[in-house]
C-alpha positions as CSV (number, residue, x, y, z in Angstrom):
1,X,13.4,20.0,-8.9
2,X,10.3,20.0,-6.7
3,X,8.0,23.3,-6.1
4,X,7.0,23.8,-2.0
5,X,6.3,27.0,-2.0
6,X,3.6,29.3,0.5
7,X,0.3,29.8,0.6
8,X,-2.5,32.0,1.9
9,X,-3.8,29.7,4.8
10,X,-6.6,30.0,6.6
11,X,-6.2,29.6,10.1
12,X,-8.6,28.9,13.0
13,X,-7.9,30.9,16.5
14,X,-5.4,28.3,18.4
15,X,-7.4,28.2,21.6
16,X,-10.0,26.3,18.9
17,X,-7.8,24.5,17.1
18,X,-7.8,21.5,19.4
19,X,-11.7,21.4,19.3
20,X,-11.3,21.7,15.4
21,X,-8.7,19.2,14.1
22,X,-10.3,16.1,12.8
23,X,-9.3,13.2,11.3
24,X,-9.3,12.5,7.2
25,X,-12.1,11.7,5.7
26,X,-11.4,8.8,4.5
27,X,-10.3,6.6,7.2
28,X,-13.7,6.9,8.9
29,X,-17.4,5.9,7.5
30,X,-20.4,7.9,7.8
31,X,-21.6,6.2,11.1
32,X,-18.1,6.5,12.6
33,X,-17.3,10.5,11.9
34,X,-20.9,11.0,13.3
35,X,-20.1,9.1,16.9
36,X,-16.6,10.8,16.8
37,X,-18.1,15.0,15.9
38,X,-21.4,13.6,18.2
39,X,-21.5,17.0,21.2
40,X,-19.0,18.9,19.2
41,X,-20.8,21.3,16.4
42,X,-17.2,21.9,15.6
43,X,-15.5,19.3,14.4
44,X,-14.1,19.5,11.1
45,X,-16.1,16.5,10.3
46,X,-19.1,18.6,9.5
47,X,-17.0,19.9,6.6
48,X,-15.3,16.6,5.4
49,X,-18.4,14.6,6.2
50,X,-21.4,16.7,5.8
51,X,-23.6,13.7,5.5
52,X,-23.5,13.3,9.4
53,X,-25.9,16.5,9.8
54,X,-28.4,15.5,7.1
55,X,-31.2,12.9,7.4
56,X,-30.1,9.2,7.8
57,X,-30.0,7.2,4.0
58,X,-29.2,10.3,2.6
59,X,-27.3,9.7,-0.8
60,X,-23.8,10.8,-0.3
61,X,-23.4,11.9,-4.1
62,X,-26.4,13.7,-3.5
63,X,-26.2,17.7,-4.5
64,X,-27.7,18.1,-1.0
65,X,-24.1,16.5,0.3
66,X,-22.0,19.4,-1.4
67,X,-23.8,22.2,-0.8
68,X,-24.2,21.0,3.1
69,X,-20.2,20.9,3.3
70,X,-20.4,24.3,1.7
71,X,-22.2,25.8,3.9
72,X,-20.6,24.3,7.1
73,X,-16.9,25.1,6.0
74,X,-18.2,28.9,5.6
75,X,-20.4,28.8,8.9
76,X,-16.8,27.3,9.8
77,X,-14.5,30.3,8.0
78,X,-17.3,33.0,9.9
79,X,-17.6,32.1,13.0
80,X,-14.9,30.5,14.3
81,X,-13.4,32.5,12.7
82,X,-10.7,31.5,10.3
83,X,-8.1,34.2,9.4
84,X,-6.0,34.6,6.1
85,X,-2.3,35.0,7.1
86,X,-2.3,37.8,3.6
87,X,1.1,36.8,2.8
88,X,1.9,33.7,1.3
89,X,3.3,31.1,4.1
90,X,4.6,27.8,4.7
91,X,4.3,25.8,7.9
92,X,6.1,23.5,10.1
93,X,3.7,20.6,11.8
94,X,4.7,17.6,14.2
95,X,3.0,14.9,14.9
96,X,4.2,12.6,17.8
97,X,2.7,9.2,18.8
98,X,3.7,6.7,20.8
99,X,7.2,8.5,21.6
100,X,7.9,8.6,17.8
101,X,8.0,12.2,15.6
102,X,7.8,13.4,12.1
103,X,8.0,16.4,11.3
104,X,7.0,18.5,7.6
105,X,6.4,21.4,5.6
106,X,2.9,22.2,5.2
107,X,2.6,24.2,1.6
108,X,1.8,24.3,-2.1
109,X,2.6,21.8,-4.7
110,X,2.0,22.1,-8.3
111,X,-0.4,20.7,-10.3
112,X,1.2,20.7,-13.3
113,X,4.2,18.9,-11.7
114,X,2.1,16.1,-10.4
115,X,0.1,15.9,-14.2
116,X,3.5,15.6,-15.4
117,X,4.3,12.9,-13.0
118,X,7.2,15.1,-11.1
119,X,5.3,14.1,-8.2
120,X,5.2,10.1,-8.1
121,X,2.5,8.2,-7.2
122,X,1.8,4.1,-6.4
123,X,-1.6,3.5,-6.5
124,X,-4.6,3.9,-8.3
125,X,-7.9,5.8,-8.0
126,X,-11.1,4.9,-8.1
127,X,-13.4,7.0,-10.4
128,X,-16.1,7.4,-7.9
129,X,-13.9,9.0,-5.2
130,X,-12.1,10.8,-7.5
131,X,-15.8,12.4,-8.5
132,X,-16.5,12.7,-4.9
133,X,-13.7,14.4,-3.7
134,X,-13.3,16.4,-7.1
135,X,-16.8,18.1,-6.7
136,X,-16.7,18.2,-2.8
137,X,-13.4,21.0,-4.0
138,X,-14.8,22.5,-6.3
139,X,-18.5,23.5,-5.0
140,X,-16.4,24.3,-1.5
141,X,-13.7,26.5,-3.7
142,X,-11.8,25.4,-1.0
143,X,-8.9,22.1,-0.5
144,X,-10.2,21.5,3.0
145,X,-7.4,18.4,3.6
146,X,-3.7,18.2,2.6
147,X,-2.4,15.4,1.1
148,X,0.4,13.4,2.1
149,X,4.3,13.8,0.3
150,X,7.3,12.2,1.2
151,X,11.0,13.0,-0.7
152,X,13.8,11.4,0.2
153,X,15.1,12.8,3.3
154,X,18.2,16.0,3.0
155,X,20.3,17.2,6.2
156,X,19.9,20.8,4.7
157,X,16.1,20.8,4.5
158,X,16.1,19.2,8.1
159,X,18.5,21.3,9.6
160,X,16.4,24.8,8.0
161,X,13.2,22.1,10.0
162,X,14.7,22.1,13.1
163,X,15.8,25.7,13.1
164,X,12.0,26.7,12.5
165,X,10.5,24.9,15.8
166,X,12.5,27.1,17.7
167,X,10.3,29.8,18.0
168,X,6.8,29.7,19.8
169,X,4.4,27.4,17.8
170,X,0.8,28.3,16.5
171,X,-0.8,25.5,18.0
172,X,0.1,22.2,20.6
173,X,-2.6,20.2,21.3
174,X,-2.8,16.9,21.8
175,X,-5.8,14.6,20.0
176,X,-7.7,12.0,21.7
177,X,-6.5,9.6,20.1
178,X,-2.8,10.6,22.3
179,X,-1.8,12.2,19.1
180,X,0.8,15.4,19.7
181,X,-0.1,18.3,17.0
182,X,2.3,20.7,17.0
183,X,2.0,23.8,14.1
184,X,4.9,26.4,13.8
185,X,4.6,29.4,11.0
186,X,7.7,29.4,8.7
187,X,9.7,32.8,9.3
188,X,11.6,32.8,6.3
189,X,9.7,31.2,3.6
190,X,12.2,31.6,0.9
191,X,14.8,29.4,2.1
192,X,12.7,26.6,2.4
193,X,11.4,26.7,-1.2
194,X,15.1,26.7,-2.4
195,X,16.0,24.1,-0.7
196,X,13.4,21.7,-2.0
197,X,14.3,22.6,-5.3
198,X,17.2,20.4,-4.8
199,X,14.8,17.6,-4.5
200,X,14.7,15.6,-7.4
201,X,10.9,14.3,-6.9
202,X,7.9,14.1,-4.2
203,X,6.2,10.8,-3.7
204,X,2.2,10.8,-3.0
205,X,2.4,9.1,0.6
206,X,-1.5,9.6,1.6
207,X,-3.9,10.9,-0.1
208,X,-4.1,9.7,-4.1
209,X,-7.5,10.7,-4.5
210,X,-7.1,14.2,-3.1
211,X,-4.0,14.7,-5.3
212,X,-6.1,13.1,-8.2
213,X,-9.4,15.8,-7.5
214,X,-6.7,18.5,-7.4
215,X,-6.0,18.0,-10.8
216,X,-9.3,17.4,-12.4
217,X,-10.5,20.7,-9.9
218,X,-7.8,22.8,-11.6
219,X,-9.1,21.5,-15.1
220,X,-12.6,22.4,-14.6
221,X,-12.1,25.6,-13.2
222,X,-9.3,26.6,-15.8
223,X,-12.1,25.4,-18.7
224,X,-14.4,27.9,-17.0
225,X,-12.0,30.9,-17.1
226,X,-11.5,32.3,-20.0
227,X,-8.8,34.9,-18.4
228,X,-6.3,31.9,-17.1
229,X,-2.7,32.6,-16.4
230,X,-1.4,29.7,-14.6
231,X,-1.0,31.6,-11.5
232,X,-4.6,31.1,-9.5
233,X,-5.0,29.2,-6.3
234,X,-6.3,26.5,-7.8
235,X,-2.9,25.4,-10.2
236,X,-1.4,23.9,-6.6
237,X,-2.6,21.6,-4.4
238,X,-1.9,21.9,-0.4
239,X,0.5,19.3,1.4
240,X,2.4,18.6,4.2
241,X,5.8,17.3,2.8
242,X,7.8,14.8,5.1
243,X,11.2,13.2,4.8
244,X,11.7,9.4,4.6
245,X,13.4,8.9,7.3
246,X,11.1,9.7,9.7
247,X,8.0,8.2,8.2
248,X,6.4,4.7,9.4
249,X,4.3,2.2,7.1
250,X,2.1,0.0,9.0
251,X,0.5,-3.1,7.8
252,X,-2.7,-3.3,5.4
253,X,-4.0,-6.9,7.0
254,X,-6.9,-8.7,5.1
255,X,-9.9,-10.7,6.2
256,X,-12.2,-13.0,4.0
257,X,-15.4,-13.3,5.8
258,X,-17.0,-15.9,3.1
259,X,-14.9,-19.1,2.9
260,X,-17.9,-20.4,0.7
261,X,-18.9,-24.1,1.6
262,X,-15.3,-24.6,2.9
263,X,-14.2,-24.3,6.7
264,X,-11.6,-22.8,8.3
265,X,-9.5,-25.7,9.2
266,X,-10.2,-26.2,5.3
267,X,-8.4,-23.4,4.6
268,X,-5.4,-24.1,6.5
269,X,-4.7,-27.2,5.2
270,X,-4.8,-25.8,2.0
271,X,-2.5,-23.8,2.6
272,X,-0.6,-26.0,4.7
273,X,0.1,-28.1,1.6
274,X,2.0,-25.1,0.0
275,X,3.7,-23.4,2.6
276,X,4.3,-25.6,6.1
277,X,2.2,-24.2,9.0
278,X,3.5,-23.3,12.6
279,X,1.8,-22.3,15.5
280,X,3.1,-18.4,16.5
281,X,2.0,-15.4,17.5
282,X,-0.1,-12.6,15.4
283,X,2.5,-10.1,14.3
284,X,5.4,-11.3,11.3
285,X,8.5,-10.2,12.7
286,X,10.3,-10.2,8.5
287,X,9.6,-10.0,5.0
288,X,8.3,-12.9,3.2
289,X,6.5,-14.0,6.4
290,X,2.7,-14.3,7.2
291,X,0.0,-15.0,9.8
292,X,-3.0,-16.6,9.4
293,X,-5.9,-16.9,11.8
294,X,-8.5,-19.2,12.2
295,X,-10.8,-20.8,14.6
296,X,-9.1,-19.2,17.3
297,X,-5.5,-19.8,17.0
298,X,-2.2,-17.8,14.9
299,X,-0.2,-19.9,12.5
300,X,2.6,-18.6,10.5
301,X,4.3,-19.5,7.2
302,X,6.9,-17.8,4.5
303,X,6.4,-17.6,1.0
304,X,9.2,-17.3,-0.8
305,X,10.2,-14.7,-3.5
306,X,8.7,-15.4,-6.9
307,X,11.2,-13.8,-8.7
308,X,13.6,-9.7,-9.5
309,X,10.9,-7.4,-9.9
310,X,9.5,-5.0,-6.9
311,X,6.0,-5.4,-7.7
312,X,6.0,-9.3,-7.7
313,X,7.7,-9.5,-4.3
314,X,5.9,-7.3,-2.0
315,X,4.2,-9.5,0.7
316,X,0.6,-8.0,-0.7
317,X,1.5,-9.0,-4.2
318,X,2.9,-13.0,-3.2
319,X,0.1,-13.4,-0.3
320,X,-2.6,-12.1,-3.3
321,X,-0.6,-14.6,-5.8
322,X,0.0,-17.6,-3.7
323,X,-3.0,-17.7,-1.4
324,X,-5.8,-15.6,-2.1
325,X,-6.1,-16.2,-5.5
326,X,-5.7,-19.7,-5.9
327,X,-6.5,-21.0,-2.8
328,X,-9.4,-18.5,-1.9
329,X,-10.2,-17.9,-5.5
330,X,-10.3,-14.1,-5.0
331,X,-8.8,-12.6,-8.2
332,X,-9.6,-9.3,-7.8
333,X,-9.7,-7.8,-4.3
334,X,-10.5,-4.8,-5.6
335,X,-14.2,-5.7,-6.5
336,X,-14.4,-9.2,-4.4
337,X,-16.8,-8.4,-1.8
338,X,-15.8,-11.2,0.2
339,X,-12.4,-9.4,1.6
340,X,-12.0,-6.4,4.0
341,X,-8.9,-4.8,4.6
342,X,-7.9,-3.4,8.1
343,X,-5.7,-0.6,8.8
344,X,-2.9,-1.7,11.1
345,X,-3.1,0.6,13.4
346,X,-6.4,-1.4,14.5
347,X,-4.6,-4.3,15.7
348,X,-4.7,-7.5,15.5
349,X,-7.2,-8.2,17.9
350,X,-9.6,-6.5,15.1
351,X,-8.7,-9.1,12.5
352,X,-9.7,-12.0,15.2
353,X,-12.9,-10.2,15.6
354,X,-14.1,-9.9,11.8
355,X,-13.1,-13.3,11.5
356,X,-14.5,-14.9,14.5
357,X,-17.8,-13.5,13.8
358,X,-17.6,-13.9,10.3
359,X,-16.4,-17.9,10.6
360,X,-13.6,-17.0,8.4
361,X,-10.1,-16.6,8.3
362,X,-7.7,-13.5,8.8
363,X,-4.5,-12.7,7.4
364,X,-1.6,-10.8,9.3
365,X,1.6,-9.2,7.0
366,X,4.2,-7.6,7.4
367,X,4.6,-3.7,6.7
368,X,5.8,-2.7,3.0
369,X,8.7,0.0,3.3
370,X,9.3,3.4,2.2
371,X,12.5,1.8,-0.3
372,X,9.8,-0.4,-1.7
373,X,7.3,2.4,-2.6
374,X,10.2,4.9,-3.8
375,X,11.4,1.5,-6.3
376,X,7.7,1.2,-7.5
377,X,6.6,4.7,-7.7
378,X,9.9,5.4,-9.8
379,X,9.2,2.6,-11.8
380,X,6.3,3.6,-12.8
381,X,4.1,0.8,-11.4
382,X,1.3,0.7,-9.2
383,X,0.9,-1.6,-6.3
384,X,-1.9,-3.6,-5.6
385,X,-4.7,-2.7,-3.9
386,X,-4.4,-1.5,0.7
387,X,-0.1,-2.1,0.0
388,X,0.5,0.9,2.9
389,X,-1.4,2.3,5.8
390,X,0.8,5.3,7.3
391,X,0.5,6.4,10.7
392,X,-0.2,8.7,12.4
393,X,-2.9,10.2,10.3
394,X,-2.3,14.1,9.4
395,X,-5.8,16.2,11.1
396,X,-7.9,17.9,8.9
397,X,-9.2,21.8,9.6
398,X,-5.8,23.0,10.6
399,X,-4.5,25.0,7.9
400,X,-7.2,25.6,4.4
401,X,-6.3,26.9,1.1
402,X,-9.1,28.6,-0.9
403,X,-8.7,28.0,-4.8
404,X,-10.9,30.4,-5.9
């Protein structure tokens, strides 16, 4: 049984909700959500990235940070203005890119059934985002970005979907990045809720760290109030919920700029001596199957499976195993400096970049699936390190939930 249930959102006015939306956080660096909010005082980035209006080299763990995204998001809730929709709501948004759609519910989820592990997740956090995005909450009082569910996709919950976008939406814009937003207000909250509490569980998509600060938010401010129910804003954490079926993994590519004293073309003939090398293009078109580039040119080669479990099989798990390890002699890519990992939706043509002007070599894989991350999340495992890179990215700023 999953919870979805309403929420009072904050909403900006929709002829500034275009000008608004921003992308997440975390899939930009300091330098980047600068250049992108650069002319536009409001972006959403001055919230989610409050470093970009204070004085180059300033420490991004520094107290200044948090109380400069406080301030913006209420110079944000004032004079944009954001307005409270009073009765608890739940939301319909649509994202289309590239022809493709996914549409889903924008809402609460509990705390306590993510703590309990009702809602799955497959990765682990790091403790210094989670104290990031834990404190950047909690000084706020405010979950400024949803994460990211999926659940395993039911006609009945799609069908009540569909029967939703009928009426006229809250906001249609589309990004610059040729992404269509498109936000609907639930009419009849109720029927949605009951219908997800035929769903048996709810799968952290996007978005580990912001599930992970949700809970340790909820923890601090329940220690500090000494009149807790379990009913405040802060025992759920806001997502938008999306069906399986409709939902796209893209690849997590690596690069290894330092090769050491070794060359490229040393590389690949390592490499060559395990798996036989053929020259092809940059994208694996099946499981099991890899691209490697170097010096220039694409070659291609299958590892095989290394034996029945998920975990061992996924193509980040046997390239990590077979190549990187042993060949490369990075055992942990976690901490390795010598490895960068880039989002597919960058392309390929940004892997032959890093590598050319790094003089080392770049590795092309092929996506992990939804199946895959259902098996290992209801496993109970974790997958290594960059396994999934989903697209396209939900925009931050829309929709806010105040916890306090």
């Amino acid at each position: 049984m999953s919870e979805v249930v309403g929420f009072q959102a904050l909403l900006p006015p929709k002829e500034r909700a275009q000008q608004i939306a921003s992308v997440p956080y975390d899939v930009v660096d300091t330098h980047e959500a600068a250049a992108l909010a650069d002319g536009n005082p409001w972006s959403f980035l001055h919230v989610i990235r409050p470093e970009i209006d204070l004085p180059e080299g300033t420490d991004l763990y520094s107290d200044t940070v948090y109380e400069q995204a406080k301030s913006a998001l209420q110079r944000f809730i004032e004079a944009v203005p954001y307005e409270s929709t009073g009765e608890p709501a739940l939301f319909i948004y649509r994202l289309i890119q590239s022809g493709r759609s996914q549409v889903g519910v924008v809402g609460c989820c509990s705390v306590d059934e993510y703590d309990a592990g009702g809602i799955a997740i497959h990765e682990r956090t790091r403790k210094a985002k989670e104290d990031d995005r834990t404190r950047h909450v909690v000084t706020m009082g405010c979950q400024a970005e949803p994460i990211f569910l999926a659940y395993r996709s039911q006609p009945t919950i799609d069908d009540l979907v569909e029967q939703e976008m009928e009426q006229a939406p809250l906001f249609d814009f589309v990004a610059p990045d040729e992404v269509h937003h498109t936000l609907w207000r639930v009419a009849d909250p109720a029927r949605i809720s009951q219908a997800f509490e035929s769903v048996p569980r709810l799968y952290v998509a996007d978005g580990h760290h912001r599930a992970k600060s949700a809970s340790r938010a909820r923890s601090q401010l329940r220690q500090s109030n000494q009149s807790h129910r379990g009913d405040e804003a802060y025992n759920r954490v806001m997502a938008v919920v999306f069906p399986d079926s409709q939902l796209s993994i893209l690849p997590y590519n690596r690069v290894v700029t330092d090769l050491g004293s070794r060359s490229p073309a040393d590389i690949l003939g390592a490499i060559g001596q395990r798996f036989p090398l053929r020259a092809a293009d940059a994208a694996p078109d099946a499981p099991h199957s890899f691209r490697v580039y170097a010096e220039g040119s694409w070659h291609a080669f299958e590892i095989p499976p290394q034996g029945t479990g998920v975990i061992e099989n996924l193509d980040v798990s046997l390239l990590q195993e077979q190549v990187l390890a042993p060949i490369l002699g990075i055992e942990d890519p976690r901490t390795d400096a010598r490895i960068s990992f880039v989002g597919g939706s960058r392309g390929t043509g940004e892997l032959e970049k890093r590598a050319d002007k790094s003089g080392g070599v770049a590795f092309s894989l092929y996506a992990t699936s939804m199946a895959e991350l259902f098996a290992v999340a209801d496993g109970g495992e974790i997958m290594p390190p960059k396994s999934t890179w989903f697209e396209p990215k939900l925009r931050s700023g829309l929709f806010l939930h105040s916890i306090r």
